[in-house]
N, C-alpha and C positions, 0 to 999 in steps of 0.2 A: 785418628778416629774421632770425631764428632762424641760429645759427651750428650746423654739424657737431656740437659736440659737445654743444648743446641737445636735439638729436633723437633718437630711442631708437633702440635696433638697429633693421635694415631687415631683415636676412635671420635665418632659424635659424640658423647660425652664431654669427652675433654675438652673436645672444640667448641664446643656450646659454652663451656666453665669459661673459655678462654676468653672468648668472643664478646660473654656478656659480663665478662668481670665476676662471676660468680666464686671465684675462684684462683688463687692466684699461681703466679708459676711454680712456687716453689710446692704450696700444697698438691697442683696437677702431678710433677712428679715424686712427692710424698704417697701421692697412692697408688702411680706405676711401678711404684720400689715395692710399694706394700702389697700388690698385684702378684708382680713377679714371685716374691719371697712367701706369700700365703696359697701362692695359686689358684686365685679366685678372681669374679670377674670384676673390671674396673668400677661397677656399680657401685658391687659388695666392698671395694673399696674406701673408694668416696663417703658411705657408710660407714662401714668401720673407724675411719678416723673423723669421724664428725664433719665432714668438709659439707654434705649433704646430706638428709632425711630420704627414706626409701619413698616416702610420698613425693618428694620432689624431683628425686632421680627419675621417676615413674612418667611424671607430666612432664618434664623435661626431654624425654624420648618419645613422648606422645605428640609433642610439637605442639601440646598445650600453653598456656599464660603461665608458668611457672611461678611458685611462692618460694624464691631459691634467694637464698644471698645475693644482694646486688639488688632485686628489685621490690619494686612496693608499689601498691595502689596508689596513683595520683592524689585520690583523696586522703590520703593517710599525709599527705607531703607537708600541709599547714595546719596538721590535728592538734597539736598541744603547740599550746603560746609558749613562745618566748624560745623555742628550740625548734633548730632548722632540721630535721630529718635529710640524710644523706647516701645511708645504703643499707641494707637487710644484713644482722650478722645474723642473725638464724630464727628458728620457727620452735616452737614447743605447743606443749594442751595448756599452759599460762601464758599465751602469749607471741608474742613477736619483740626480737629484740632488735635495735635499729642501732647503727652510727649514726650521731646527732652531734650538733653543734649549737654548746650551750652558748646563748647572742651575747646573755647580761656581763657576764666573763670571759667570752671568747675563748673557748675550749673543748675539744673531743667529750664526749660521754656516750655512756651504755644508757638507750631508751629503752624500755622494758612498756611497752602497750599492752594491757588486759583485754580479750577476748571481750567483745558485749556483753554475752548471756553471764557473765562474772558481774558485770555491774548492777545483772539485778539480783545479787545475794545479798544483801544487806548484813548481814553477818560475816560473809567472808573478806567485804570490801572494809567492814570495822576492825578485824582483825588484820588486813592485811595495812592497813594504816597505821596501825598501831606500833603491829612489827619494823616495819618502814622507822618510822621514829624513834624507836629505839634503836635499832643499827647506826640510826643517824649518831649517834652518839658515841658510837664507838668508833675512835679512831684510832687505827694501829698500819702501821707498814703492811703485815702480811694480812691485813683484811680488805677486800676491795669496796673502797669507800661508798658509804650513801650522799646523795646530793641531792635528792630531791623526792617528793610523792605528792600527789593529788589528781585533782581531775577538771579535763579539760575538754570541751564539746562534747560532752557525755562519756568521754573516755577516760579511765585511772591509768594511771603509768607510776613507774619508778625508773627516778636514775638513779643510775649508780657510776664509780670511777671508769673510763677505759682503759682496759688494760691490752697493751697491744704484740698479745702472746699468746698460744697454746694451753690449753688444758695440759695437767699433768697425763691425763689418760691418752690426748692425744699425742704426746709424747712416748710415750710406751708403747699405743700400736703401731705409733711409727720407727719409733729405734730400738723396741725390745727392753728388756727389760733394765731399770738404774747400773749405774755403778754404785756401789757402796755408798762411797763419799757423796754423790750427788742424792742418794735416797733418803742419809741420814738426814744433811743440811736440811731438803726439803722438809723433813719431818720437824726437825729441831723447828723452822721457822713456824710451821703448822702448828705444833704444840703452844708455842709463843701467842701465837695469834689468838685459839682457843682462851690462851690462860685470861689472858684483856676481855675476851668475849665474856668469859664465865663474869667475872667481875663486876662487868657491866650488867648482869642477869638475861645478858642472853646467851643460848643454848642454841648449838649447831643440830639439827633435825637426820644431816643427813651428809657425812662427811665422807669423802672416796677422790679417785681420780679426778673426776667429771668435773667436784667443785672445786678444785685448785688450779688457779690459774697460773703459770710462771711467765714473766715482764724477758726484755732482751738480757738483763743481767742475773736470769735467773732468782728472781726473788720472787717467793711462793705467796701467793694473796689467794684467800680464801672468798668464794662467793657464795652465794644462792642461801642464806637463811632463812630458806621454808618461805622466801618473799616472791622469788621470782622464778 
């Protein structure tokens, strides 16, 4: 018998994630599992584990220009010097966050592009530099490194480290709830991170699933400091 991840997409959706890269095999069937086992439709899916935004699930079926993982506006492709934009990791109200390749050191990074009508807050764009700069200074294993902020063709961005893993949350509505041992670790590492944060005087805004990232060896790196 042919396993799950033998068989091709079943729905347009799928086949669309598949087709355009929006998505990868392993995530397509992370949310046919989560389908089956929630019984709900593959949309709410691909929603529920973060793989998609219902806005993009929506124009994606509409046979609209999708703002989905995988693509970007042409123009967006040489917006900030020095970093080669490469593919959409997701969409938020801060932003768009991209895979980029930083030139000057040759390596992966998280782009983080600020929406326009941000660039004209003058207060929120001093504050978000600010913060920016001081994350920069905090370097810890379980915090996901800053690398960069400013602005570039009228546009502000932050980089930050790539980390090339799962949300803790999307980990949970994919396989249910921790084991023991793996929830304390994660915590134990998360407290760790915190304690260096504090130190440094910054303060996490807003700590849960969503901001913890874990790497392939499961090491827990905290993100989103109210920056991104």
């Amino acid at each position: 018998m042919a396993s799950l991840q033998d068989q091709p997409p079943a729905t347009p959706l799928e086949k669309i994630a598949a087709e355009k890269g929006w998505a990868t095999p392993e995530q397509i069937q992370a949310a046919v599992r989560y389908q089956a086992q929630k019984k709900v439709s593959i949309s709410q899916a691909f929603v529920a584990l973060g793989i998609l935004t219902e806005v993009q699930v929506k124009r994606a079926l509409e046979g609209r220009k999708a703002r989905v993982p995988g693509t970007f506006p042409p123009a967006v492709a040489g917006m900030i010097k020095g970093y080669r934009i490469e593919r959409r990791l997701g969409s938020g109200g801060m932003g768009d966050v991209f895979l980029a390749h930083q030139i000057s050191l040759d390596r992966p990074v998280a782009l983080k592009i600020l929406p326009p009508h941000l660039a004209k807050d003058e207060e929120f764009i001093e504050r978000f530099v600010s913060e920016a700069r001081a994350a920069g200074k905090v370097a810890h294993e379980n915090i996901v490194a800053a690398v960069d902020v400013g602005e570039s063709n009228g546009r502000y961005f932050f980089v930050m480290e790539f980390v090339d893993g799962p949300t803790l949350q999307q980990v949970i509505l994919r396989d249910g709830a921790l084991a023991e041992k793996q929830a304390l670790d994660s915590a134990r590492q998360v407290a760790r991170g915190l304690k260096q944060a504090y130190s440094q005087g910054l303060i996490h805004r807003d700590i849960k699933p969503a901001n913890i990232m874990l790497t392939s060896e499961n090491v827990a790196k905290i993100c989103d400091f109210g920056l991104a």
